[in-house]
N, CA, C and O atoms as a Tinker XYZ file with bonds, in Angstrom:
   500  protein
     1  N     25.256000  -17.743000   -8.997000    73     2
     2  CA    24.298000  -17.564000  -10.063000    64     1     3
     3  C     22.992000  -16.984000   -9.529000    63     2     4     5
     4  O     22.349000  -16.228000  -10.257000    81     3
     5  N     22.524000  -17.310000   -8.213000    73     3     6
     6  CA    21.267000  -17.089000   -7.965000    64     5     7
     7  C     21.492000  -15.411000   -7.443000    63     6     8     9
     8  O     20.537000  -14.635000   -7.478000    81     7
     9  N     22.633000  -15.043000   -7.043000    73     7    10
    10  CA    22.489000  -13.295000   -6.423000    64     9    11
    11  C     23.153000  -12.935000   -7.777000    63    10    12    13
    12  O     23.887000  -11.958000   -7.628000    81    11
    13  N     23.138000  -13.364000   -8.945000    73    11    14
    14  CA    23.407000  -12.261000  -10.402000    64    13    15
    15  C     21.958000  -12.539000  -10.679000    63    14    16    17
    16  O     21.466000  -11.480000  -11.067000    81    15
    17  N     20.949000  -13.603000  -10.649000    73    15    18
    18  CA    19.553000  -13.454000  -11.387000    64    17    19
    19  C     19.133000  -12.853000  -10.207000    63    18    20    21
    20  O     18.173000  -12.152000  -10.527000    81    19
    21  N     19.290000  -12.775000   -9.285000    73    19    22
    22  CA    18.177000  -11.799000   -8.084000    64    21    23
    23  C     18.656000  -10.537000   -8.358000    63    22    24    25
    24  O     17.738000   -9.793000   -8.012000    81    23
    25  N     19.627000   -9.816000   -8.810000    73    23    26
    26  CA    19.619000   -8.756000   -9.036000    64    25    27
    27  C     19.817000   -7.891000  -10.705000    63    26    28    29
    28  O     20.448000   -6.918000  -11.117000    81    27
    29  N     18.990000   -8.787000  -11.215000    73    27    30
    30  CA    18.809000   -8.314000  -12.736000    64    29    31
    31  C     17.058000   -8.885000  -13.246000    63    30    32    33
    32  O     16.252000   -9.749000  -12.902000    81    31
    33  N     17.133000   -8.083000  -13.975000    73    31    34
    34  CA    15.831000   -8.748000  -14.588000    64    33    35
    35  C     15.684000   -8.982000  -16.542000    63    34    36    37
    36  O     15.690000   -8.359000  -17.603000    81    35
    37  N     15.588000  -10.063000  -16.075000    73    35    38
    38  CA    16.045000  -11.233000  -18.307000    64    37    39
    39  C     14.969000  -10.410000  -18.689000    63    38    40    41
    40  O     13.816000  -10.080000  -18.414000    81    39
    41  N     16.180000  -10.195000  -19.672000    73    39    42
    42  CA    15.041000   -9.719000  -20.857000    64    41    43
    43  C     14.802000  -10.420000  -22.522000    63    42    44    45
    44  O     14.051000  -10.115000  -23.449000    81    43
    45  N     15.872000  -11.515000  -22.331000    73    43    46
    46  CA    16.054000  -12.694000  -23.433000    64    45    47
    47  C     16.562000  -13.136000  -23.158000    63    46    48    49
    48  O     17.449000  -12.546000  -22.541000    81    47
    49  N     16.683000  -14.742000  -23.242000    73    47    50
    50  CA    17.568000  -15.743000  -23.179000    64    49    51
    51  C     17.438000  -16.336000  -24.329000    63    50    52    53
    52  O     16.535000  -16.298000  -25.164000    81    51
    53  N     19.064000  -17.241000  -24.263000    73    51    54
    54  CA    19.338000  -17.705000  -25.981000    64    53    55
    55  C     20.193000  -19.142000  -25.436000    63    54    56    57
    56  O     21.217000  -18.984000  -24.771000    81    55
    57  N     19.818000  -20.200000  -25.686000    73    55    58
    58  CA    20.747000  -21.539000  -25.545000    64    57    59
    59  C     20.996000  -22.621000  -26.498000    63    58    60    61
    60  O     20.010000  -23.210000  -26.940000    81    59
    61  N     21.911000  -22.895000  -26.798000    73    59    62
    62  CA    22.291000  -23.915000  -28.266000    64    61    63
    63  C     23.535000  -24.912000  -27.435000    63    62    64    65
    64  O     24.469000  -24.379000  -26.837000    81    63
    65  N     23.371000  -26.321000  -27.515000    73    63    66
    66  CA    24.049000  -27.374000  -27.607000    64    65    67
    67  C     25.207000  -27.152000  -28.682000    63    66    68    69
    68  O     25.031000  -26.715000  -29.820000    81    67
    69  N     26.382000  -27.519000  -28.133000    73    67    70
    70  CA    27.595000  -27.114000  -29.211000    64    69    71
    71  C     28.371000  -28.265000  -29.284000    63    70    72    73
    72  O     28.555000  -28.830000  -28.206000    81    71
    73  N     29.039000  -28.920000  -30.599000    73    71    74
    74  CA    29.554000  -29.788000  -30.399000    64    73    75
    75  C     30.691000  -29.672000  -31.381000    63    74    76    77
    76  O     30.278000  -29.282000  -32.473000    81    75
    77  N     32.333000  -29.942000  -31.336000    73    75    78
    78  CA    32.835000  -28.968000  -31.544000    64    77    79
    79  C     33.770000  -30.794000  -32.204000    63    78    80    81
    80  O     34.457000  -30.647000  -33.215000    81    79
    81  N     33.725000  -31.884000  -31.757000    73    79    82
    82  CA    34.175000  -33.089000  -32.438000    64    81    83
    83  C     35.040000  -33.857000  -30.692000    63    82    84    85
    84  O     35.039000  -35.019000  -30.285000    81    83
    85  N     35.601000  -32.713000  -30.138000    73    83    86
    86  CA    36.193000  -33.774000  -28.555000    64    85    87
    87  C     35.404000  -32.898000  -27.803000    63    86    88    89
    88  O     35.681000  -33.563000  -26.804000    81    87
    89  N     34.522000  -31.834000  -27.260000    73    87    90
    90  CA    34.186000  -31.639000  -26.389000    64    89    91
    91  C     32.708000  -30.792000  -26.675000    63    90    92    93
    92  O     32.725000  -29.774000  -27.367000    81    91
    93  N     31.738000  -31.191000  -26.218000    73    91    94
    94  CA    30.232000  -30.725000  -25.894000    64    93    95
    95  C     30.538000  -29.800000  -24.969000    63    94    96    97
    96  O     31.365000  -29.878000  -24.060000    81    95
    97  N     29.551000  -28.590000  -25.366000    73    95    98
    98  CA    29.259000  -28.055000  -24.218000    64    97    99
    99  C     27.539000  -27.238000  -24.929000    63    98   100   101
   100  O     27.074000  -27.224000  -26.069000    81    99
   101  N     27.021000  -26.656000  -23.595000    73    99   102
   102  CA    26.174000  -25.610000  -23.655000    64   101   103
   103  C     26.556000  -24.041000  -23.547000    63   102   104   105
   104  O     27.152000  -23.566000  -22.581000    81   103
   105  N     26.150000  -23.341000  -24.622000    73   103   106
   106  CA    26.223000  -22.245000  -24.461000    64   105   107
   107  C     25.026000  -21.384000  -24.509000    63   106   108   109
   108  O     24.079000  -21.624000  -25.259000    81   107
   109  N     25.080000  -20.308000  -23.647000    73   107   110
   110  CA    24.213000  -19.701000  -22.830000    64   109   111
   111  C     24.659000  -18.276000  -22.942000    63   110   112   113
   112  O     25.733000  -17.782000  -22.598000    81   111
   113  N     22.908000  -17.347000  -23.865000    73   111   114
   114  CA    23.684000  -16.250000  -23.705000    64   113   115
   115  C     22.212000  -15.527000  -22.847000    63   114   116   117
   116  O     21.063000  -15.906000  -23.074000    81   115
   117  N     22.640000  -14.267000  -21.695000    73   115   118
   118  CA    21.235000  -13.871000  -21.133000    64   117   119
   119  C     21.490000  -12.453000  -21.486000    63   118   120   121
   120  O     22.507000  -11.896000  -21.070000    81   119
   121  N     20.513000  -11.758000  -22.326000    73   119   122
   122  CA    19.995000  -10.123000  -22.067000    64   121   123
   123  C     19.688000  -10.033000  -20.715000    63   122   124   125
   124  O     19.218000  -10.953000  -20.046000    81   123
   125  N     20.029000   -8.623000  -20.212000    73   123   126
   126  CA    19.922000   -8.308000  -18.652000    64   125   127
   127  C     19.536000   -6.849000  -18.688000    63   126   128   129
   128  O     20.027000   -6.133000  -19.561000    81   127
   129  N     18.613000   -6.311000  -17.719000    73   127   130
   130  CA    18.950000   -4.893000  -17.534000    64   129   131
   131  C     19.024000   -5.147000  -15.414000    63   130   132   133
   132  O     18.404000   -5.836000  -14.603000    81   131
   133  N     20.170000   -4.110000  -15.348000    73   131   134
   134  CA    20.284000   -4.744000  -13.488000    64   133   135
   135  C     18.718000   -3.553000  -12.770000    63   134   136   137
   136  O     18.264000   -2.417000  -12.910000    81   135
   137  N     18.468000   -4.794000  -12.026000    73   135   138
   138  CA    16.802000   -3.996000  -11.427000    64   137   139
   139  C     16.710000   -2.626000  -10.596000    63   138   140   141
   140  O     17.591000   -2.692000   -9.738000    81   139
   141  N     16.384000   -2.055000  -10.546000    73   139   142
   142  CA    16.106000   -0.613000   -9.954000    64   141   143
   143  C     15.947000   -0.871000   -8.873000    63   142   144   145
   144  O     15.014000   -1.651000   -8.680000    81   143
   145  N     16.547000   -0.499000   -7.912000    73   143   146
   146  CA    15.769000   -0.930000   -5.856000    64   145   147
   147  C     14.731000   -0.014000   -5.931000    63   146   148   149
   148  O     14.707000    1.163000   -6.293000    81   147
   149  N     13.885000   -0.764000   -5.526000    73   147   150
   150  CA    12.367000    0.043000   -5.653000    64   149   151
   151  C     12.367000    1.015000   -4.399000    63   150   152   153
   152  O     12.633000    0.612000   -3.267000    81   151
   153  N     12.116000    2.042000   -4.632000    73   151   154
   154  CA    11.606000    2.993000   -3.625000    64   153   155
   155  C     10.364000    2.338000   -2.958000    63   154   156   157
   156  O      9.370000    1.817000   -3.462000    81   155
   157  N     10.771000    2.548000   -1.537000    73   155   158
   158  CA     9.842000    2.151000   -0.417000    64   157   159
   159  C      9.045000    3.462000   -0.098000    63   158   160   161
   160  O      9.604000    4.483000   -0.496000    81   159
   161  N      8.113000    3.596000    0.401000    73   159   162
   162  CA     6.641000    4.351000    0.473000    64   161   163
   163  C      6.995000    4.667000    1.775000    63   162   164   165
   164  O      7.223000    3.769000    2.586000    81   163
   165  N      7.095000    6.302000    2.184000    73   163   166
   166  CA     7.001000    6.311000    3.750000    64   165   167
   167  C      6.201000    6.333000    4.152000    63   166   168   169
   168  O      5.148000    6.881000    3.829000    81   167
   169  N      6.555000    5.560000    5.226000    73   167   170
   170  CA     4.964000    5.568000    6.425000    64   169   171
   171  C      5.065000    6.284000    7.337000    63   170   172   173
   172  O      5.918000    6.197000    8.220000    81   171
   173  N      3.876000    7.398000    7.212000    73   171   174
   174  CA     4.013000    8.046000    8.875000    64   173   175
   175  C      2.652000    6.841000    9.674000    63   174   176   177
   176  O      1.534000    6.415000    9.387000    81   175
   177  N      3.832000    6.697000   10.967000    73   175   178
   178  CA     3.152000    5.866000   11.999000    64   177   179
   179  C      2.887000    7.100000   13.134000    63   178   180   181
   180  O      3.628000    8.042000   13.413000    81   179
   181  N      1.557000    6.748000   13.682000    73   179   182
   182  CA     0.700000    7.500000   14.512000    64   181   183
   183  C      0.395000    6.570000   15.730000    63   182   184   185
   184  O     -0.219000    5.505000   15.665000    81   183
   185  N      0.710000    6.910000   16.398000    73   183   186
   186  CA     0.079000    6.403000   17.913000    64   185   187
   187  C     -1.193000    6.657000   18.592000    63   186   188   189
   188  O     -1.771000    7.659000   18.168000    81   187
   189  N     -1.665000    6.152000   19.339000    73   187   190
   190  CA    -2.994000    6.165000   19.714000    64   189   191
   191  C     -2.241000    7.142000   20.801000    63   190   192   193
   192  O     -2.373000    8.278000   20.346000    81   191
   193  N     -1.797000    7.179000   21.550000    73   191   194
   194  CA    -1.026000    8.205000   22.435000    64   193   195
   195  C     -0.414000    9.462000   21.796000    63   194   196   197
   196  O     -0.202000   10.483000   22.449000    81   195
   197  N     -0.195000    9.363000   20.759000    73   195   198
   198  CA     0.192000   10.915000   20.340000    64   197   199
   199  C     -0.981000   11.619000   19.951000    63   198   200   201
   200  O     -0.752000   12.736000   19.487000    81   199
   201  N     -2.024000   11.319000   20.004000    73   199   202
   202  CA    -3.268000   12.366000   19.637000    64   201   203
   203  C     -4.158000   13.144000   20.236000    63   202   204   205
   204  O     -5.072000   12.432000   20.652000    81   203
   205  N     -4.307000   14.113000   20.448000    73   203   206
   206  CA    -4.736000   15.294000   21.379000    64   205   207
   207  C     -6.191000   14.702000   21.334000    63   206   208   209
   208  O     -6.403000   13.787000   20.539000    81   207
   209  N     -7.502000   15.297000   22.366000    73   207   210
   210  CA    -8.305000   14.763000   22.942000    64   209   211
   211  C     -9.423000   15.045000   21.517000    63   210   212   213
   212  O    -10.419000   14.353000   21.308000    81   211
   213  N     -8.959000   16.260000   20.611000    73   211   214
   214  CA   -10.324000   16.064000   19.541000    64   213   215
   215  C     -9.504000   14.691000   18.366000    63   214   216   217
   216  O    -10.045000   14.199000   17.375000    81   215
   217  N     -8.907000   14.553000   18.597000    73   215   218
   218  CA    -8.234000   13.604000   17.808000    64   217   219
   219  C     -8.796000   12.241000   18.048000    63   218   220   221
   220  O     -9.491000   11.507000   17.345000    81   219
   221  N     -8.146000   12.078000   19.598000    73   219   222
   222  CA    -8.831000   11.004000   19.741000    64   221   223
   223  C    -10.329000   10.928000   19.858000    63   222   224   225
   224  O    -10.596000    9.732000   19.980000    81   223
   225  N    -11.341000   11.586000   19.877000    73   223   226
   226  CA   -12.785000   12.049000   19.460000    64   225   227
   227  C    -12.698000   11.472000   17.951000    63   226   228   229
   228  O    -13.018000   10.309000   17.710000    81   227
   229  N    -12.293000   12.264000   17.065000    73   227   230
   230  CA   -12.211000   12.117000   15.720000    64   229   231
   231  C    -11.943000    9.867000   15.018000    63   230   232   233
   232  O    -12.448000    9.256000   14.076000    81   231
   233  N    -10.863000    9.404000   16.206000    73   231   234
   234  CA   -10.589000    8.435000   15.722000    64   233   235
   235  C    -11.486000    7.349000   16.122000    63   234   236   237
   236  O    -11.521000    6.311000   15.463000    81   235
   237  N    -12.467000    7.583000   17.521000    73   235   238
   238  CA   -12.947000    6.749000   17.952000    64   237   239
   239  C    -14.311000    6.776000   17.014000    63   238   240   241
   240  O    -14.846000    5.785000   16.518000    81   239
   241  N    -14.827000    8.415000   16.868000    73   239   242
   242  CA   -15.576000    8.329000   15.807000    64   241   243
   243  C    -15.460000    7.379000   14.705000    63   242   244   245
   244  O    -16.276000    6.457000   14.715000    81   243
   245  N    -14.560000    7.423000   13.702000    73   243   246
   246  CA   -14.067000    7.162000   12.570000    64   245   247
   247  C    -14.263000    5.325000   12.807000    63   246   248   249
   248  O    -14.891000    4.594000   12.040000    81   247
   249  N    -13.694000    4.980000   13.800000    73   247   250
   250  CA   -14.152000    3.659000   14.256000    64   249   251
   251  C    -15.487000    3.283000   14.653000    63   250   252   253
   252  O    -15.764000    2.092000   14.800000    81   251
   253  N    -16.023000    3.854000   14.770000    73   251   254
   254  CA   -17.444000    3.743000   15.450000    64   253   255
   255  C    -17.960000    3.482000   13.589000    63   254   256   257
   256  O    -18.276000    2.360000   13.193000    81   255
   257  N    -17.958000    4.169000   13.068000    73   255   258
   258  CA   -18.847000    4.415000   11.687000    64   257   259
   259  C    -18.090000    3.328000   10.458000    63   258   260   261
   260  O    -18.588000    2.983000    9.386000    81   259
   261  N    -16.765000    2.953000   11.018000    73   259   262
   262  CA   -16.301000    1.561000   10.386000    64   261   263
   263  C    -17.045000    0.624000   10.750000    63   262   264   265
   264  O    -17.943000    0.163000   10.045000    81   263
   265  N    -16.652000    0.095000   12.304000    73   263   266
   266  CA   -17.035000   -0.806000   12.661000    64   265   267
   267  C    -19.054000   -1.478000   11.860000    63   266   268   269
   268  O    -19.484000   -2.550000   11.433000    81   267
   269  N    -19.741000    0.160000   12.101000    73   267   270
   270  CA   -20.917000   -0.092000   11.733000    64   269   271
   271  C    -21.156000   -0.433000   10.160000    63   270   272   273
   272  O    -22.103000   -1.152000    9.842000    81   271
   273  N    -20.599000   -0.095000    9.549000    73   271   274
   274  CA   -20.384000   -0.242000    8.005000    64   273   275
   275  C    -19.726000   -1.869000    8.122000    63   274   276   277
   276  O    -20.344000   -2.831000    7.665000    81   275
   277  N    -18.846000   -1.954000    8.570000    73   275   278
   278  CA   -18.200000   -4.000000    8.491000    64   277   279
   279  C    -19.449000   -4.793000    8.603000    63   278   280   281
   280  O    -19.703000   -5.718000    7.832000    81   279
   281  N    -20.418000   -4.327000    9.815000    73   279   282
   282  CA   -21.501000   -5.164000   10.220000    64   281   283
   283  C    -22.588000   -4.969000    9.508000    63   282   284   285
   284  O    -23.213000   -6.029000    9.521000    81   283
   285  N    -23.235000   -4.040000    8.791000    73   283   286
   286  CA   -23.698000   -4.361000    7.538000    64   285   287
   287  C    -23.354000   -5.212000    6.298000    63   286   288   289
   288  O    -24.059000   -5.945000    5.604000    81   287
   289  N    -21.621000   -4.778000    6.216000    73   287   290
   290  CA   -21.281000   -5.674000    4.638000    64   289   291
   291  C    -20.746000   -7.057000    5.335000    63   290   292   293
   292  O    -19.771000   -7.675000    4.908000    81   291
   293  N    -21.511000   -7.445000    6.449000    73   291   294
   294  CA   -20.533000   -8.909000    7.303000    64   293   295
   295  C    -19.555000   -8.969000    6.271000    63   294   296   297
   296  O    -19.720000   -9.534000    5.189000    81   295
   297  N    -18.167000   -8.155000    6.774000    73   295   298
   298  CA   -16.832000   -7.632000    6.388000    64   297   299
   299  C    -16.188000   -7.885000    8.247000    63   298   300   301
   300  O    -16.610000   -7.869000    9.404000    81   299
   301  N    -15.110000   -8.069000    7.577000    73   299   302
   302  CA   -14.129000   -7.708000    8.862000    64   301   303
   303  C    -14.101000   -6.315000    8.962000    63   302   304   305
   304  O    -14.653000   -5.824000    7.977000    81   303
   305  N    -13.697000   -5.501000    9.721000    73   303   306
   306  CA   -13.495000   -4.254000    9.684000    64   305   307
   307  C    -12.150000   -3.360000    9.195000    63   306   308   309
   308  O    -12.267000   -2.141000    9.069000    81   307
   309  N    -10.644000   -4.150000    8.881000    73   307   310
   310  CA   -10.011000   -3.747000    8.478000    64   309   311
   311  C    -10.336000   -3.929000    7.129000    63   310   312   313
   312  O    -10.096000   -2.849000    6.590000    81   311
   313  N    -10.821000   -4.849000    6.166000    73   311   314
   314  CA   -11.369000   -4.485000    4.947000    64   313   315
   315  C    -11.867000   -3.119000    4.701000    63   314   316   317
   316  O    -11.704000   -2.649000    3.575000    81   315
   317  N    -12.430000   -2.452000    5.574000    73   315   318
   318  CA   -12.479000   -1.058000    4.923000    64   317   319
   319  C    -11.357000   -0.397000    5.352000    63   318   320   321
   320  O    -10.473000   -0.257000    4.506000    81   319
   321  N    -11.126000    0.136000    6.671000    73   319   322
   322  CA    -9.946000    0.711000    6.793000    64   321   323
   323  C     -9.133000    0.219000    8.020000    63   322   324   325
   324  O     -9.700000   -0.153000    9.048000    81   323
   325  N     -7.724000    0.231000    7.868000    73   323   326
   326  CA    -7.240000   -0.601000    9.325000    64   325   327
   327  C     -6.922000    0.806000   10.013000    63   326   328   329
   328  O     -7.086000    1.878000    9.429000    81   327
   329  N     -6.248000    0.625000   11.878000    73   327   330
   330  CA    -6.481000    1.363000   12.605000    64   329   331
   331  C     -5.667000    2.825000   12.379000    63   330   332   333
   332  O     -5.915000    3.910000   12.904000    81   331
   333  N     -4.803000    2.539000   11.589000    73   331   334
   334  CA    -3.650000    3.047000   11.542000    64   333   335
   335  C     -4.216000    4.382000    9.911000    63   334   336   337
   336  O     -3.838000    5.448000    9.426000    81   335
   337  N     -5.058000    3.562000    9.741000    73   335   338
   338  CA    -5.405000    4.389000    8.028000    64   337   339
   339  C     -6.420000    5.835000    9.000000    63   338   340   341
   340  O     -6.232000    7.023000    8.738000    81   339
   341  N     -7.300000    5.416000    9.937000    73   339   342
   342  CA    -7.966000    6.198000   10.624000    64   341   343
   343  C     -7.774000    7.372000   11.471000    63   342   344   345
   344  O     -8.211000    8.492000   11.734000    81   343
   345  N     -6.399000    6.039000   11.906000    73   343   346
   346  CA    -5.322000    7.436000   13.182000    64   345   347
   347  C     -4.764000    8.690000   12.164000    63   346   348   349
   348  O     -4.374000    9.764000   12.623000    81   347
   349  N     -4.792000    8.377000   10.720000    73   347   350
   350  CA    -4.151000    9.263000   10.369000    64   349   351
   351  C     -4.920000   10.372000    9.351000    63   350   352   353
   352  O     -4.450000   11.369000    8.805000    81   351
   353  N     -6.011000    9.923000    9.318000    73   351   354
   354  CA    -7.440000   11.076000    9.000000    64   353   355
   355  C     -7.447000   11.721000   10.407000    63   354   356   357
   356  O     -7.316000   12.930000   10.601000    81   355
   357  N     -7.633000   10.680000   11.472000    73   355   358
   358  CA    -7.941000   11.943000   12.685000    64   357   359
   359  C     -6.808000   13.018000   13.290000    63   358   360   361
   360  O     -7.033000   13.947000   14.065000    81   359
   361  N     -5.363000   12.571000   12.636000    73   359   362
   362  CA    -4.416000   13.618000   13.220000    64   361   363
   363  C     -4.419000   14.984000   11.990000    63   362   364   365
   364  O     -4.084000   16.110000   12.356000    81   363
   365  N     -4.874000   14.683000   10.402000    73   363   366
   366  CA    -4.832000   15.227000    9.371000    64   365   367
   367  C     -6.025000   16.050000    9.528000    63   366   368   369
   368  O     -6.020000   17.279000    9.460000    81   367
   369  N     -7.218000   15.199000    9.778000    73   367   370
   370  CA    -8.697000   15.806000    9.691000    64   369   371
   371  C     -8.615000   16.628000    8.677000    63   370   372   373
   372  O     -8.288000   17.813000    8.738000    81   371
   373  N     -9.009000   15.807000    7.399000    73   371   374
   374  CA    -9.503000   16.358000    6.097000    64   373   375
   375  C    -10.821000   17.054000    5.824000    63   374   376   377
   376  O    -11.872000   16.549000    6.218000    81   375
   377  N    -10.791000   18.296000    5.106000    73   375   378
   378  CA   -11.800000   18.945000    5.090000    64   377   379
   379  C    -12.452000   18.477000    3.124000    63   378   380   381
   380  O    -13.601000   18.679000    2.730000    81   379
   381  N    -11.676000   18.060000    2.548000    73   379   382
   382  CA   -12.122000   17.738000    1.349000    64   381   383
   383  C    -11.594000   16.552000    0.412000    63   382   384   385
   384  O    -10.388000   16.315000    0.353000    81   383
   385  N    -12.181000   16.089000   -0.044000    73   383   386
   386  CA   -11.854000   15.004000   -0.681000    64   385   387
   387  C    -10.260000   14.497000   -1.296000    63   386   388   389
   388  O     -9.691000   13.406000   -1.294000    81   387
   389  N     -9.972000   15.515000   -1.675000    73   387   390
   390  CA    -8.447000   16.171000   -2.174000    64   389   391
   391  C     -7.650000   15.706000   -1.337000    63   390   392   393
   392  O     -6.832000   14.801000   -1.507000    81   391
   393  N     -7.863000   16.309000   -0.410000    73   391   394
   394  CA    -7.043000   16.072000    1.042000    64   393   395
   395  C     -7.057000   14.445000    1.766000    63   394   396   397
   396  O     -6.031000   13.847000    2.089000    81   395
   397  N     -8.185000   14.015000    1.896000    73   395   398
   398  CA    -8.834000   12.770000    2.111000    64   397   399
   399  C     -7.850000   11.375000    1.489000    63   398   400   401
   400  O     -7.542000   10.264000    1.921000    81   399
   401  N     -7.536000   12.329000   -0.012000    73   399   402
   402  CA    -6.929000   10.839000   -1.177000    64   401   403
   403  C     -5.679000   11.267000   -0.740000    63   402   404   405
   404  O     -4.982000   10.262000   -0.874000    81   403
   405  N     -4.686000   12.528000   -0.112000    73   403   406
   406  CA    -3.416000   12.450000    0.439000    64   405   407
   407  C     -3.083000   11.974000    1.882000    63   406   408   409
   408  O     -2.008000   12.269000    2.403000    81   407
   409  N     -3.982000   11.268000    2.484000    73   407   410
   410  CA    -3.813000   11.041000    3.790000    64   409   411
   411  C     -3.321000    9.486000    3.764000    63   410   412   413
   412  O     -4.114000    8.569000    3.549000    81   411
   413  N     -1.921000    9.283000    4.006000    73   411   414
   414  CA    -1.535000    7.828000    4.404000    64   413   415
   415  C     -2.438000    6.668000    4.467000    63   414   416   417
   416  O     -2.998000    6.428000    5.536000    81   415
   417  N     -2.653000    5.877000    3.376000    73   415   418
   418  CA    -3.485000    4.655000    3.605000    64   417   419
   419  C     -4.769000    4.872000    2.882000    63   418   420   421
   420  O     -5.651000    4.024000    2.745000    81   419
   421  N     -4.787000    6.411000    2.315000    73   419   422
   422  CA    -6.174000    6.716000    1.220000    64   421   423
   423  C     -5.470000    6.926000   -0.397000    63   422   424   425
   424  O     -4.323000    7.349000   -0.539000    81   423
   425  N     -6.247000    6.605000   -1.401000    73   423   426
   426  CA    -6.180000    6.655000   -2.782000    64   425   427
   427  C     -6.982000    7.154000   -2.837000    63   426   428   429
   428  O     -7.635000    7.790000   -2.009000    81   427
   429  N     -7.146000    6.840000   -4.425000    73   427   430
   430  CA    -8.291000    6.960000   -5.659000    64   429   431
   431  C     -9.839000    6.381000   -5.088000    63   430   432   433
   432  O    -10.916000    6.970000   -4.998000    81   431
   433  N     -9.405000    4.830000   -4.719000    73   431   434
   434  CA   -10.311000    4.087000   -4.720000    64   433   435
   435  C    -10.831000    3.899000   -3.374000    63   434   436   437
   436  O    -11.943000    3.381000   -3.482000    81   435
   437  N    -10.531000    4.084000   -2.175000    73   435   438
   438  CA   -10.738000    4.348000   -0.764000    64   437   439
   439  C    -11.080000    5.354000   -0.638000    63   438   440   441
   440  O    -11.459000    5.716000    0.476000    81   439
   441  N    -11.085000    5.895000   -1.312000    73   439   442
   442  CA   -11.592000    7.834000   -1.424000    64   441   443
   443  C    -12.792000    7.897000   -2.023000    63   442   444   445
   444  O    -13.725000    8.527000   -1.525000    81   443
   445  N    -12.882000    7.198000   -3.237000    73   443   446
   446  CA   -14.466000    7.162000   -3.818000    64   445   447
   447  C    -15.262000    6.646000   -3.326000    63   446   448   449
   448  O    -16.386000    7.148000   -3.331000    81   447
   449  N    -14.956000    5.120000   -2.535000    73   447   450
   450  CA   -15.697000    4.228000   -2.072000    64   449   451
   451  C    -16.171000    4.584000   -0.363000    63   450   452   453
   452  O    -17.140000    4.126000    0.243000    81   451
   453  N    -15.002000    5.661000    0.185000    73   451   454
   454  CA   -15.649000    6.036000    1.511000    64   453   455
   455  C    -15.195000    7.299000    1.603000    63   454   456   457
   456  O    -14.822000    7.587000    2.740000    81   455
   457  N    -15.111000    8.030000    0.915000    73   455   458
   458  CA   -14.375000    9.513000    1.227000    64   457   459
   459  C    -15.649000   10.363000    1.878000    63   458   460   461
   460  O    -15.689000   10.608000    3.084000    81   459
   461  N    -16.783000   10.826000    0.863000    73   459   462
   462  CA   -18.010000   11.573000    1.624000    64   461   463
   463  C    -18.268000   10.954000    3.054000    63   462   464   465
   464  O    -18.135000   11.690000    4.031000    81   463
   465  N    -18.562000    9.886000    3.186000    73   463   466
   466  CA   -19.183000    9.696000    4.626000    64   465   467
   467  C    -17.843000    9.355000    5.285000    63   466   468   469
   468  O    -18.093000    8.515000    6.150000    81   467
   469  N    -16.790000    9.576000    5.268000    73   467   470
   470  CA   -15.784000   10.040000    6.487000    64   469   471
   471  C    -15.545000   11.412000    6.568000    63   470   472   473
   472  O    -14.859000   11.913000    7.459000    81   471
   473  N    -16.200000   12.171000    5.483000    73   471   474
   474  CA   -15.984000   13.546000    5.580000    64   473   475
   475  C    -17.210000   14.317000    6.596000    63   474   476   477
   476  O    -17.249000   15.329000    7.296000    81   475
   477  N    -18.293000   13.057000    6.180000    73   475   478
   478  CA   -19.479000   13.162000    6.605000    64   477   479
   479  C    -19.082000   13.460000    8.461000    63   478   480   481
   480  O    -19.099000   14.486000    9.142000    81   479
   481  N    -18.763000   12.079000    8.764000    73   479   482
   482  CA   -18.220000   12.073000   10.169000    64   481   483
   483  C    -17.643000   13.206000   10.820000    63   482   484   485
   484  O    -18.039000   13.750000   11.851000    81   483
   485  N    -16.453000   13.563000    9.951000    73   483   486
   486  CA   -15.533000   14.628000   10.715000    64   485   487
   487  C    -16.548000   15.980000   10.554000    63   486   488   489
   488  O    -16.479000   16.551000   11.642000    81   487
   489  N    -17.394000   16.679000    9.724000    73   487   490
   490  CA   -18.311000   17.577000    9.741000    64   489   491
   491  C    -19.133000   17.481000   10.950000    63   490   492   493
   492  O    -19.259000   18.505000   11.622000    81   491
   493  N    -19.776000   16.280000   11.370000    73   491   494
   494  CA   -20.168000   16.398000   12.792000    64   493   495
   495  C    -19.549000   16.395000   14.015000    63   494   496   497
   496  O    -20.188000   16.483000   15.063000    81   495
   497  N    -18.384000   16.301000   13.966000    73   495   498
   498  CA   -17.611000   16.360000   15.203000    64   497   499
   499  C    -17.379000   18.070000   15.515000    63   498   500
   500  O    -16.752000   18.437000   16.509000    81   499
């Protein structure tokens, strides 16, 4: 019973006590649609070793101007971005915002909230 409800999702259930004069029972009826396997999100993983020397420039930057931003908002520093969201602006090195919200680990909202001043960053490098 439990791997037919793990792989469906109710969309009504219906139950009535039945009594028929020699034998009770419950009957049980369930609407179902069977669940979609969710598409998983690829991740490109970046190494601190696969990145050429302006790269790694670019990432230590990018850390440098996190780190300083955490210690203003006394934030941890992966609250803004973790290492891996950074490694992959500095192998991409976005020139515009556009670009910025397609980079692994950036949106809508990581893009509005820090997109200019990481663009800021990579313009001075």
């Amino acid at each position: 019973m439990n791997a037919f409800l793990d792989s469906v999702e109710v969309k009504l259930t219906s139950t009535n006590f039945v009594t028929t004069g020699n034998t009770d029972y419950w009957s049980v009826v369930i609407f179902y649609t069977l669940k979609q396997p969710k598409k998983q999100k690829e991740k490109a993983v970046i190494f601190v070793e696969e990145l050429s020397q302006q790269e790694m420039r670019i990432f230590q930057a990018l850390k440098l101007w996190r780190n300083d931003l955490a210690k203003k908002l006394e934030w941890s520093s992966f609250r803004i971005c973790h290492n891996s969201h950074l490694l992959a602006v500095a192998k991409s090195n976005p020139q515009t915002l556009e670009e910025l919200a397609s980079v692994p680990g950036f949106g809508k909202t990581r893009t509005e909230k820090y997109g200019a001043a990481i663009l800021t960053v990579l313009n001075t490098l």
